[in-house]
N, C-alpha and C positions, 0 to 999 in steps of 0.2 A: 576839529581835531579828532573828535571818535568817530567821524564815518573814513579818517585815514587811514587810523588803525583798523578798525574793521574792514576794509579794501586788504590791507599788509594779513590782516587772520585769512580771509577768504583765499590770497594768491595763495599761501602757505600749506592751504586742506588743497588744494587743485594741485600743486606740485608734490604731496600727498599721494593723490590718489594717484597719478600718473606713473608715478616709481612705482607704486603698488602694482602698476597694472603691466609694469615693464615685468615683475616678476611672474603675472600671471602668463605671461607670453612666456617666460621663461620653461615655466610649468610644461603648458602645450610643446614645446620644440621639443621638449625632451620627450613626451610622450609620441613623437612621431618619429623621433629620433633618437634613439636610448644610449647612442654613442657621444652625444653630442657633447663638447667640452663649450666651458661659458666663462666670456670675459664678463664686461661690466654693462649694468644696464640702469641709467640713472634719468631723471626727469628734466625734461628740455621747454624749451618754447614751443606750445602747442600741443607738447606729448612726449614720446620715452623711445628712447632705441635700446634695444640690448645687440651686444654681440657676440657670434656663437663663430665656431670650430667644428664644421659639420661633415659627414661621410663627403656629401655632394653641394652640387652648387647648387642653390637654389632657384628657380624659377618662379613666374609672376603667378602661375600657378599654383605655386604652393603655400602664397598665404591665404587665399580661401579656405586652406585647412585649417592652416594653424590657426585662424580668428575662430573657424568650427570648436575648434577642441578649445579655444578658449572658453566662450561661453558655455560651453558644458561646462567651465572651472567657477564661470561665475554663477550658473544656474545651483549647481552644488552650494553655493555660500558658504564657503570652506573660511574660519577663521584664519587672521594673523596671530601667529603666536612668537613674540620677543624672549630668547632664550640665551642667557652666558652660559658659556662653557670654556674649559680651558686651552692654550694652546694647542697641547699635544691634542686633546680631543676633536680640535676645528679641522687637524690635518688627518685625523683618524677620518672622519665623515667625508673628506672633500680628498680623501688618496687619489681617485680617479680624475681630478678636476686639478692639471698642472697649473691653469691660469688665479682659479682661486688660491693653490698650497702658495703662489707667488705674492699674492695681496695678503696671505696670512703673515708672510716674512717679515712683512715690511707692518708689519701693525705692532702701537707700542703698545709694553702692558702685558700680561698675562691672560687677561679675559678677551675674548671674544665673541664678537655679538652675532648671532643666526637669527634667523628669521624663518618658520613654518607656515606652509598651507597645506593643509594635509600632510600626503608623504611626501611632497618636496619641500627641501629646505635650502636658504641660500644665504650666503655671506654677505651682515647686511646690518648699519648702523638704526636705520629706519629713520623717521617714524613710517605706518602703513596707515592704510584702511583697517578697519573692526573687521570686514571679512571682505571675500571677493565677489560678493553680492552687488557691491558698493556701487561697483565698476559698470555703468550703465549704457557709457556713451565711448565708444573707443573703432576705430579700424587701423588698419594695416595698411601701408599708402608706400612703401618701396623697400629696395634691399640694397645695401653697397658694399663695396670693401674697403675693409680697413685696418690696419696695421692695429696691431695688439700694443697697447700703450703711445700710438700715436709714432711710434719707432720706424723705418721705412725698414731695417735689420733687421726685424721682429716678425714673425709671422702674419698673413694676412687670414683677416677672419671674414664672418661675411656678418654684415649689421642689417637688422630690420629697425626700417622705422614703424613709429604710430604715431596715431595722435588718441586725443580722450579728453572730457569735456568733462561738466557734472550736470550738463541737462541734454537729450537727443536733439534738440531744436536746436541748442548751440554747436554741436557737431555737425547737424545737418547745414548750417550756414557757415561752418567752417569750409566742408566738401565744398561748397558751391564757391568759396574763394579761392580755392585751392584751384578748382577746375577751369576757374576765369584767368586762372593766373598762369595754367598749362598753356590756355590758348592764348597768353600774350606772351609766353617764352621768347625772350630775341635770340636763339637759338633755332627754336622751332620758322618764327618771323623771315631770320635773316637768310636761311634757304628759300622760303616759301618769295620772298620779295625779291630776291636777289640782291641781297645789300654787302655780303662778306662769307668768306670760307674760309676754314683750318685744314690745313693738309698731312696728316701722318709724314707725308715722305719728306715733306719742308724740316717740319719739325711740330709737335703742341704749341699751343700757345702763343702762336707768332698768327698774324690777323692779315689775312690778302684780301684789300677793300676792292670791292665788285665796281663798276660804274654808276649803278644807284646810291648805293653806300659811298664812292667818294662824294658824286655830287652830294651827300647832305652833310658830309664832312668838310668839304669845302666850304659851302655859306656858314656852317656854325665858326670854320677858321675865321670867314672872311668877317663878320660879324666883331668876332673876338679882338681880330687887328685894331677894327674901327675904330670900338670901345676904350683900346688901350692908347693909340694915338690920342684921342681926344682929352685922356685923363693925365698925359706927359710921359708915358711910357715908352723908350725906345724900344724897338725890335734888334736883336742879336741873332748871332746863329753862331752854334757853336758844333766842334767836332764831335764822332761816334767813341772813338776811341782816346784813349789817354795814359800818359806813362803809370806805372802800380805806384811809384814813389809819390805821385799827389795825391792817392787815394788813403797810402800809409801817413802821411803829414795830416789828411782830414779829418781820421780816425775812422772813415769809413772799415777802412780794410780790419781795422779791430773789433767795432762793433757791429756791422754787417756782413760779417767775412762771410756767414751760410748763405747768404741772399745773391753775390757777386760771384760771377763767373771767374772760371779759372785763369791764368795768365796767359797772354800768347807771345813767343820771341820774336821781335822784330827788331834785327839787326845786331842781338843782343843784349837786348833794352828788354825787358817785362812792359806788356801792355793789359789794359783791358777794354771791355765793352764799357760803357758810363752807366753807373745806375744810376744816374741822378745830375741835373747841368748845373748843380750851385758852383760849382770848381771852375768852370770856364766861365760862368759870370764874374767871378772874384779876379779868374787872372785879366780879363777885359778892363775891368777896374783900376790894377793896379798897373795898369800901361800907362800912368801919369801921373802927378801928385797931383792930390787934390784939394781942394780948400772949400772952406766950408759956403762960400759962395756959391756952389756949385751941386752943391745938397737938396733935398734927395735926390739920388739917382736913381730910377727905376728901368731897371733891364728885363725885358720880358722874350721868352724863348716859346714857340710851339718843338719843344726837342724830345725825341725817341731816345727812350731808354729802356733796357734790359737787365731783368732781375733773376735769377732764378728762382721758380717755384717748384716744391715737387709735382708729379705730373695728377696726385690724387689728389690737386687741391686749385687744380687748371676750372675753369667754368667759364664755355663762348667767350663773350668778349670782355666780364667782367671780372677775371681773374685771370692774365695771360703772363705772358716771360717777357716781351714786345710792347711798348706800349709810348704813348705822345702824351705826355704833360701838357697840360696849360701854365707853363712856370712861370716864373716872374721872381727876380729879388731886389729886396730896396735896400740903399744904401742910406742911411742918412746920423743925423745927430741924435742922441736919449732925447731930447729936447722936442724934438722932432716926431718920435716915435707915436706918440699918440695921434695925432693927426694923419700919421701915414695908416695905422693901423684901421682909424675910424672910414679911410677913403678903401681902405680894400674892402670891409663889411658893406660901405652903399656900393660898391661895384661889385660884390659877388651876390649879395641879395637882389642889385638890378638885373645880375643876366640869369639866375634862377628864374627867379619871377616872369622874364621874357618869354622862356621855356615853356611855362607855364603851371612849374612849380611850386604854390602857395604855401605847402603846409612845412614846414622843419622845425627841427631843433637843433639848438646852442650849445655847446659843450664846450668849458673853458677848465684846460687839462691842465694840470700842476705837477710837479717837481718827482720824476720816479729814484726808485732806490739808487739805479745807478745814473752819475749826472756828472756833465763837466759843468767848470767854474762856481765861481763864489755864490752863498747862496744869498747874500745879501741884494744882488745883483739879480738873482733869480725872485726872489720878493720881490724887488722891485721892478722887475719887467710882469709877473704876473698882475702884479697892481695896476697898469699900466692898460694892460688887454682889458682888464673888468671896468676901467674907466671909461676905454671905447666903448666896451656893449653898453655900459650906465648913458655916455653920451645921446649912444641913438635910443636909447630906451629899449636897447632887446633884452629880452628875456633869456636864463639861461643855467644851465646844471652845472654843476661843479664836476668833473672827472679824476679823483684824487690819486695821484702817480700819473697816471699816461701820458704825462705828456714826453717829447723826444729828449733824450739825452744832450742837447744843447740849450734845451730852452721850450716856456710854457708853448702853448699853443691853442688854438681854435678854431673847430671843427663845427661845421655848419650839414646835417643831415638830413637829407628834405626826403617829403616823403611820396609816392607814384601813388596813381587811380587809386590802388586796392590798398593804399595805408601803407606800404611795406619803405621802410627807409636805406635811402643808398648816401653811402660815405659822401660827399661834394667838397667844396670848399675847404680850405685848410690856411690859417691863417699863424706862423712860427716864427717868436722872437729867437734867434741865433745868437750868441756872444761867445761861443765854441769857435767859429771859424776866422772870425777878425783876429781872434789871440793867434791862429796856430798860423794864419798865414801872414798877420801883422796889416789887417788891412785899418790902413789911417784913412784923416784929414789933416787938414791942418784947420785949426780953430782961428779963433780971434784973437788969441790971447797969441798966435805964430808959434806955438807949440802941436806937436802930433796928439793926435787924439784917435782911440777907435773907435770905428762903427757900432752903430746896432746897425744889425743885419737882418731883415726880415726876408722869407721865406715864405711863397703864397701861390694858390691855386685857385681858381675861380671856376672850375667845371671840377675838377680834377683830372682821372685823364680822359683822352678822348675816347677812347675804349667801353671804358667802363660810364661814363656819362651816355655814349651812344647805346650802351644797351640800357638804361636806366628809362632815355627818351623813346625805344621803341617797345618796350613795358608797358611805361606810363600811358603812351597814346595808342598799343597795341597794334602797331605799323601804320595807324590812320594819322601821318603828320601834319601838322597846319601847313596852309598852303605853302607860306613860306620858308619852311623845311622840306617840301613832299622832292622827290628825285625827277617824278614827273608830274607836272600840276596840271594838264589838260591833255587829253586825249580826243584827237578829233575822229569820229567814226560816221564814214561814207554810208548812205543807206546800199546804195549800188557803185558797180564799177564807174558809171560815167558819170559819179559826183567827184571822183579821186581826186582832178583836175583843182575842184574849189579848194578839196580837202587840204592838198599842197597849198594852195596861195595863203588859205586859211594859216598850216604851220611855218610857213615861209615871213607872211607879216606879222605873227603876234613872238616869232623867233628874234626876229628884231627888235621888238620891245622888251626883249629879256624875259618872256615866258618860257619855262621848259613843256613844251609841247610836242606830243607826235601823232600819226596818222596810223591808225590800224586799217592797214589795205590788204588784210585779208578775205578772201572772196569767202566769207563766212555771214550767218547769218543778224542781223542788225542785235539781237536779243542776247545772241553768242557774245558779242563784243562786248556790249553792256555787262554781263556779267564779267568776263574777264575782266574788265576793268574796275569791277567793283572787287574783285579778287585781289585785284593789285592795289585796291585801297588809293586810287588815284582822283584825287579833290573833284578834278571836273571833267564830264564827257559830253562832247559837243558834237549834237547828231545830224548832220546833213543830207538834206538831200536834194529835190527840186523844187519846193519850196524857198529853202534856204538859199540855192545858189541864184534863184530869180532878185531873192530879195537884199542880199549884200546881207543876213540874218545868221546864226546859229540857235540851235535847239536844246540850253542848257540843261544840263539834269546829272546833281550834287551827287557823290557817291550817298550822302544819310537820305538823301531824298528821292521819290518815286516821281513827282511831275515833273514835266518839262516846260522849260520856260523858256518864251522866244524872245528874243535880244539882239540889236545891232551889233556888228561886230564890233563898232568902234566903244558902244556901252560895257559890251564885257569884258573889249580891252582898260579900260578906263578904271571899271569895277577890281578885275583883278592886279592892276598894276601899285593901284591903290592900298590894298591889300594887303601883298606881298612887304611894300614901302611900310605899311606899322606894322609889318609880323602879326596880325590879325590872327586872333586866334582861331574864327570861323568868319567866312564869307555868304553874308544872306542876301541873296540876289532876287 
């Protein structure tokens, strides 16, 4: 129990020093900037942003300055000094500073707390550092814009980040993940591979998958079907659009009205785009009576939906307006609900896992301030989820408030190569939508009864899972995800001939293979195709074509290996069929 606490003192000094060192950047901007007005600059994961109101826009350029004149701030070891003073006097010091006289309005109380180093002083509860000596391990790593209180009507400021450590060696391994983490951008990736593109004139936020990029969207769909067939799930498909009045009935339009797009007239009717397909699964449902014979029903949807995000909060594919769910709702009895709930945890831990994502965490979210229905009902559906995760023995955190406004929920967060974790799975007892739209059964007893309605995703969406998996694997996918998994390369023009029969019979065994018949050089090829991160390049030439043979050689590996055609068919068919996560030939 005291190296917990001690873990909780040590985060506490580290987000400590990091404010402190927001302010010390503060210092700097101004000294290069003596116009500069200053929003807020508080301590984050990994480090400290502050944001400033500056003559000019800044460039990548100009934090090599400002980090300069920082360290002159820290070389000085200028103390912190905590000082009250009164209202009027906070507004006397900070006249010049419209964004702080705004934070002083809103502070309760008479006194006000400043903070010095030296001659700068800034509006500030604290605690700091003892002085700015302290501050050892810190850089400058970007700049962005951003609305002064988060308001899109508010002015735009421009924010610097940092980061800052308490030892250089932990900094310097910070950078280095940081750096590994630029080069697995699936942004940066999904140009370099050609997997998907965003186009200004379309629109943000909307995802035009390339042909590499659907092919690996397709096997994870196709994948997804399989799984859901075998476990009793039907497939539905349901419309884009739908009248406003279902979405007023669902309480969508009340409590997501900022997220949902505006209405369009068709015919005189209010329509909109669908954020979400639980509404046309319910009306599918109640196209019959139902009896409890008949229980659960599982309706599973791969369906596009559109949300509105503001455009400073869009990122490639994992934050867009556009986007394909892995949806699924189950319909069944209370009775029921734990067994239904224990079967979506082994299917969404089996197709992480397939991925080949091992490490996550469990978050099981409880009851927010605002919430429909009884909360007796609300107990006892969050009882209900803890006794799933107790069945399988998962491990797991409590989230207190977060879960949705109809009911608890749980949230499974796995985490990529470099630790970092992405939203996944999502597992939401419903008793919000059975009341409002009256969805029954009939029981045993020949009286109506309502559902519990469960609400579940198993990748989450395709979007955002696709950029998680080309992260994770940094575009090098297992073969049976890769877009292209063999590349056959002719030594000479007059091996072409093999090259084709080569991709002609392993196209028939369902390999995605092709022929680089560029009159380029054998070494040329190889590289480009280790560029494209493409599992296997199979090199021929007269050798090869005498001997019915190819010359395999693994994108991770330097030798080649000589192989029957029919062995490496064999080899990689094999493969592909367990989703292998590497192939050792």
């Amino acid at each position: 129990m005291a190296s917990k606490k001690q873990a909780i003192t040590e985060d506490e000094k580290l987000e400590t020093m990091r404010h402190s060192v927001a302010h010390i950047m503060a210092e700097a901007v101004l000294s290069l900037f003596p116009d500069a007005k200053f929003g807020i600059g508080p301590a984050i994961e990994d480090g400290f942003y502050y944001d400033f109101d500056l003559p000019r826009s800044l460039s990548p350029d100009d934090l090599p300055l400002i980090e300069a004149k920082m360290k002159e701030i820290v070389t000085a070891n200028k103390p912190f000094v905590r000082q009250e003073v009164s209202r009027e006097e906070a507004q006397k010091i900070f006249a010049h500073q419209p964004y702080k006289l705004e934070l002083i309005d809103k502070i309760e109380g008479e006194k006000v707390s400043l903070y010095r180093q030296g001659s700068f002083v800034d509006l500030c509860r604290g605690p700091h550092i003892s002085s700015s000596g302290e501050a050892v391990a810190f850089k400058l790593v970007s700049t962005a814009g951003a609305y002064w209180r988060g308001d899109e009507h508010r002015p735009m400021l421009q924010r610097i980040y940092g980061v800052a450590f308490n030892t250089k060696e932990a900094l310097t391994a910070h950078l280095k993940r940081l750096e590994e983490a630029a080069s697995r951008d699936h942004r940066k990736l999904g140009r370099e591979l050609d997997l998907f593109s965003i186009h200004e004139e379309a629109g943000p936020g909307l995802v035009h998958w390339h042909p590499k990029g659907a092919v690996i969207r397709s096997v994870i769909e196709d994948f997804w079907r399989e799984e859901h067939f075998k476990r009793g799930y039907d497939i539905v498909y349901t419309p884009h659009i739908a009248k406003l009045n279902l979405w007023r009935t669902s309480g969508h339009w009340e409590f997501y009205r900022d997220y949902l797009y505006s209405p369009m007239d068709v015919e005189k009717q209010e329509y909109i785009v669908k954020p979400m397909n639980c509404l046309g699964h319910i009306l599918i449902y109640k196209t019959s009576l139902r009896s409890y014979r008949e229980l659960p029903l599982r309706y599973a949807e791969l369906g596009t939906v559109y949300r509105y995000e503001r455009s400073g909060v869009l990122h490639g594919l994992s934050r867009v307006r556009g986007f394909t769910q892995d949806d699924a709702h189950i319909f069944c009895s209370f009775d029921q609900l734990e067994d239904e709930v224990v079967g979506v945890l082994e299917l969404a831990l089996f197709m992480v896992d397939t991925f080949g994502f091992t490490d996550y965490q469990l978050l099981l979210s409880t009851r927010p301030e605002k919430y429909a229905g009884d909360i007796q009902v609300w107990e006892e559906a969050t009882k209900t989820l803890s006794q799933a995760l107790a069945r399988l023995g998962l491990d797991y955190d409590i989230d207190p408030g977060e879960g949705v406004f109809y009911g608890p929920k749980i949230d499974i967060k796995f985490k990529d190569a470099l630790g970092r974790g992405w939203q996944g799975p999502t597992i939401q007892v419903d008793f919000n939508l059975p009341q409002r739209f009256n969805v029954t059964y009939i029981g045993e007893d020949g009286q109506e009864h309502l559902v519990a309605m469960v609400h579940r995703t198993v990748l989450g969406s395709m979007e955002r899972f696709l950029a998680s998996l080309i992260e994770h694997y940094g575009g090098a996918f297992p073969l049976w995800l890769a877009p292209v998994q063999a590349m056959v390369i002719p030594v000479a023009d007059r091996h072409l001939d093999y090259a084709r029969k080569l991709e002609s019979e392993l196209k028939d065994e369902g390999v995605r293979i092709k022929v680089d018949a560029r009159s380029e050089r054998v070494n040329l090829k190889i590289r480009q195709a280790q560029l494209d991160k493409i599992p296997f390049m199979l090199v021929v030439g007269d050798r090869e074509a005498a001997s019915a043979t190819v010359s395999v050689r693994q994108r991770s590996r330097e030798q080649l290996v000589s192989l029957t055609v029919e062995k490496f068919k064999e080899a990689i068919k094999k493969a592909v069929a367990d989703r292998a996560k590497d192939l050792k030939l």
